[in-house]
N, C-alpha and C positions, 0 to 999 in steps of 0.2 A: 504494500500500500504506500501510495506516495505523502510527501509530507501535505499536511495542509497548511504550512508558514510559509509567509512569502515578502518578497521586499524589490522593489523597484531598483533596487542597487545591481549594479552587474559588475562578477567574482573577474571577469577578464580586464575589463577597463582599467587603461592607465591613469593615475594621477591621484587624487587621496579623493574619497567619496563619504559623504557621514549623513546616517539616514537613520532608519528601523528595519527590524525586522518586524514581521505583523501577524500575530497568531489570532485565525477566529475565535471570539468569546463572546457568547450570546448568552447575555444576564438584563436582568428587572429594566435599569436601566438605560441598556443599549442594546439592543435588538438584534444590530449584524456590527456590532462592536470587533474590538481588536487587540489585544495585550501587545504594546510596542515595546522593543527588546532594541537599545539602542545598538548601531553596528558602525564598524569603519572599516575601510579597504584603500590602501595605499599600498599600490602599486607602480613598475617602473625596472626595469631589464628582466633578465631571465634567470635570476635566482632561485631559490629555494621561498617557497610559502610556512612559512610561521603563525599559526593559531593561537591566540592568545585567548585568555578568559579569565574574570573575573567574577565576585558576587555569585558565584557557583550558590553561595549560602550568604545572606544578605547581610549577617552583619561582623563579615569580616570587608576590613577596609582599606588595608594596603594595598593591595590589587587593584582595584577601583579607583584610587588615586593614582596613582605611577601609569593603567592606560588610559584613564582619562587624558593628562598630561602630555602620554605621550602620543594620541592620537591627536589633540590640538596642536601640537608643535612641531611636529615630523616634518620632511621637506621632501614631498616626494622623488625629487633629483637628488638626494643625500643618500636611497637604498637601491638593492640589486635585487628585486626578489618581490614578493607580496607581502605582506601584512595582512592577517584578517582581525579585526579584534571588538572584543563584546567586552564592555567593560563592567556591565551589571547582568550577567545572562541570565541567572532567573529572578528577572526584573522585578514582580509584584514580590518577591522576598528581600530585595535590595533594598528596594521604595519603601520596605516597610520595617527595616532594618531587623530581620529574623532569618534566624537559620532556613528555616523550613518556606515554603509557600502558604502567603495566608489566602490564598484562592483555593486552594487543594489539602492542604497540610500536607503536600510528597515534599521528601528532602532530594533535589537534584542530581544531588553525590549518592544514591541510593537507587537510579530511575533508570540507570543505562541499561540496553540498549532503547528503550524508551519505547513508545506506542504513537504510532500517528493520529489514532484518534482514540486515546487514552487522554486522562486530566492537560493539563494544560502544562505542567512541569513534564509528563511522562512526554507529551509532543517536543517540548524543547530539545529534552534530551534525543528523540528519533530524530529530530531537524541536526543536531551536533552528530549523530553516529552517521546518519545517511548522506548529509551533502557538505556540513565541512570536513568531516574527517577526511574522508576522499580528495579532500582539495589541498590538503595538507600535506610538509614532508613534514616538521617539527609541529608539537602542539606544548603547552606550557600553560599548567591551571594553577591561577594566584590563590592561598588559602590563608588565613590564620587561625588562632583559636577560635574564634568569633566569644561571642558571651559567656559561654561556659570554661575555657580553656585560657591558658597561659601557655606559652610552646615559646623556645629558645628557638629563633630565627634557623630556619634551614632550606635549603632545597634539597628534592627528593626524586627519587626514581623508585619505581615499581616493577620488582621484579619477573619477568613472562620465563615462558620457556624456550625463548630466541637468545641465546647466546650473543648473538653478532647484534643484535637490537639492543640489547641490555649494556654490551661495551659502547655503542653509539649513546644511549642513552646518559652513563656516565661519564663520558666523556665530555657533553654538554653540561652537564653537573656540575663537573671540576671549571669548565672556561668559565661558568654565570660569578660564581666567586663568593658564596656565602661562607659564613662561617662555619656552619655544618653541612656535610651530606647524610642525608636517611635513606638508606635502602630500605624500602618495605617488602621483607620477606615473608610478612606474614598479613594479611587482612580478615576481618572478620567479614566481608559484604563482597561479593564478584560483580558489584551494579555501582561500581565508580566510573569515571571519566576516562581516568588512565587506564585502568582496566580494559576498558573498553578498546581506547586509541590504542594499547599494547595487543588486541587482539585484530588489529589493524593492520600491523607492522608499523606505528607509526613511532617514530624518536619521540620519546615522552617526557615532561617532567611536571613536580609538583613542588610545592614547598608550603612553610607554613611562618610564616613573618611577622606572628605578633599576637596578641589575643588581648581577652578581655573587655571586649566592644568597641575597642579604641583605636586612635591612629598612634601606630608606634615611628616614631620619628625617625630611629634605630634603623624597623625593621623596613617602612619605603625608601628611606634609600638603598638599602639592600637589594629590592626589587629594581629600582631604577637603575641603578650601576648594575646590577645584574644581567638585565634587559640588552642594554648597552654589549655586554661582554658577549652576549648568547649571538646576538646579530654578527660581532667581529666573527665571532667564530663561526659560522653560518655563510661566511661572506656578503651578508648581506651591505654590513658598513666596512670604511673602510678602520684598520685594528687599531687600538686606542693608542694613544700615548700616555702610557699608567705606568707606574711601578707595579708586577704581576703583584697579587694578592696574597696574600699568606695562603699555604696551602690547607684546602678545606679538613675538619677532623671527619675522618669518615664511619659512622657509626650503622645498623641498621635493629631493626623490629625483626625479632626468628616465630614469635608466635604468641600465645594470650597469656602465659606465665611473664609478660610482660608488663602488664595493665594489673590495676588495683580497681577494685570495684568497694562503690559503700557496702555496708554490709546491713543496715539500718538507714534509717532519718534521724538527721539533727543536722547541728554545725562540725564541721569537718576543720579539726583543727591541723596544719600540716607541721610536720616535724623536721621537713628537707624542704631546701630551697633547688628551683631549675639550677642545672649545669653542675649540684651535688653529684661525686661517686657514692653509691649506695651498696649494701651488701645483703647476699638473701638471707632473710629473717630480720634485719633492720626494718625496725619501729618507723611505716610512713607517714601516719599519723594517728589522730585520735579524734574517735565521732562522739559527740556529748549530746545528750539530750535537757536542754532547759527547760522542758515539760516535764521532766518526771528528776528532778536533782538527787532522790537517791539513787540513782539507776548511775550503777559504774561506767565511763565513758570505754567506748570499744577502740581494743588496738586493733591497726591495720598492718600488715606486714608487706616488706616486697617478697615475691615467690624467686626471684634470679638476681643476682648484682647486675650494675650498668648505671650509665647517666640518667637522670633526672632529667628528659626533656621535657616531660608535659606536666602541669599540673591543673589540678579543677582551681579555677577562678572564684566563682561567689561561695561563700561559705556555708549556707545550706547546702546541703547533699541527701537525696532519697536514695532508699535502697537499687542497687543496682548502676547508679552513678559512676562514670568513671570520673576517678579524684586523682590520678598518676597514671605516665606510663611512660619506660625505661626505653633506652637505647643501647646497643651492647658493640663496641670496639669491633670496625671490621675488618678483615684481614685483605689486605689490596694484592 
């Protein structure tokens, strides 16, 4: 079945173009309505096509800032290649600054390979698997904690079972220049982006820049020189004039003895800070309940050593919450 999104912009045209994407929505108040999904495409030689995306989950915000940015500012005679880029792609969760869609409640990063005439998040997603992936060599999806999460700036790759895709993929990892790389060896959900684009063949990357609902200063320009770095290495730009970057620490996820789940409700008080080494059976923190004060506050433990790269942001936590999860030293 073909997508039902469509947009007046055309993926071949030279020169930079900024319009919508326009998904049917037909509700109370508009009848043969539209959910506009802003888009850009700058183009110009015969490069390599890079997919960018942002607002995957609306309220994470580095991403969103750095392609805004850089879609206003580009010069189309400045690249060798394409550019596609959505800076808020599922827009009614962007505009509403939530993880999730408040059209549907689907979470984006959960919908691939998506449904054309599925909710209105599952269609986005079949609009991304079916006509950009394909247009695609590089794809690169901006994340950070959004609201619930704190994460120690990284970019990421996701491990497939293409060898030769997987070293293309790190290799773009190492040029972007963050300060971590996360191999994700392990996922709990096969209905991601990358997931997706790795079953594509496509050069993949992900990363996660900051968390806690906020714009981390830090973590956009991380994305923005990052940007920058992925392009030289792409040939898309010409190569920067930098001092190379320190080399990234390369860390990855092997599976869920990684992750700390609440074990209860209450406040979650944490005993490690991000970028701590931790060791298994080390106390992660302690849930307390201020409803019931004689009820002993529960310890949490880590099940493996590794860094501290995630932790739960707001202090309430329900059962089942993830409140940590490790990184473990990867062998290059």
């Amino acid at each position: 079945m073909a997508t039902q999104i469509w947009t007046p912009l055309d993926y071949d045209k030279p020169g930079k173009q900024i319009g919508h994407l326009n998904l049917p929505h037909s509700v109370h108040r508009s009848a043969y309505g539209n959910i506009v999904i802003p888009l850009g495409i700058v183009a110009n030689g015969t490069g390599p096509t890079l997919l960018l995306t942002a607002g995957t989950h609306g309220d994470e915000y580095e991403g969103q800032v750095a392609l805004t940015r850089l879609l206003r500012d580009i010069d189309p005679a400045a690249i060798n290649g394409r550019l596609i880029i959505l800076p808020m792609l599922n827009a009614p969760a962007a505009r509403a600054g939530l993880r999730v869609s408040p059209v549907d409640g689907v979470n984006l990063n959960r919908a691939f390979p998506g449904d054309p005439l599925g909710s209105p998040t599952q269609a986005i997603a079949h609009y991304v698997s079916s006509v950009l992936f394909p247009l695609a060599d590089v794809y690169q999806d901006l994340h950070a904690g959004g609201s619930s999460l704190d994460y120690l700036p990284f970019v990421s790759v996701r491990a497939s079972v293409d060898a030769d895709l997987d070293a293309k993929a790190l290799a773009a990892a190492r040029a972007f220049g963050a300060p971590y790389i996360q191999v994700w060896g392990y996922s709990p959900d096969p209905r991601l982006s990358t997931a997706e684009s790795n079953r594509q063949k496509i050069i993949s990357l992900g990363g996660e820049f900051g968390g806690g609902g906020s714009v981390s200063r830090r973590g956009l320009g991380i994305v923005e020189r990052g940007l920058q770095r992925l392009m030289a290495h792409l040939g898309m730009i010409a190569p920067l004039d930098e001092t190379p970057p320190t080399p990234a620490i390369e860390v990855e996820v092997k599976g869920r003895d990684h992750y700390v789940y609440a074990a209860g409700n209450g406040l979650f008080e944490p005993l490690c800070d991000l970028g701590d080494h931790v060791e298994a059976g080390q106390t992660c923190g302690l849930l307390h309940d201020p409803d019931d004060p004689t009820r002993p506050a529960i310890p949490h433990h880590f099940a493996t050593s590794g860094l501290l790269i995630c932790r739960r942001h707001p202090g309430r936590a329900e059962r089942g919450d993830c409140v940590a999860h490790l990184a473990t030293p990867r062998r290059r």
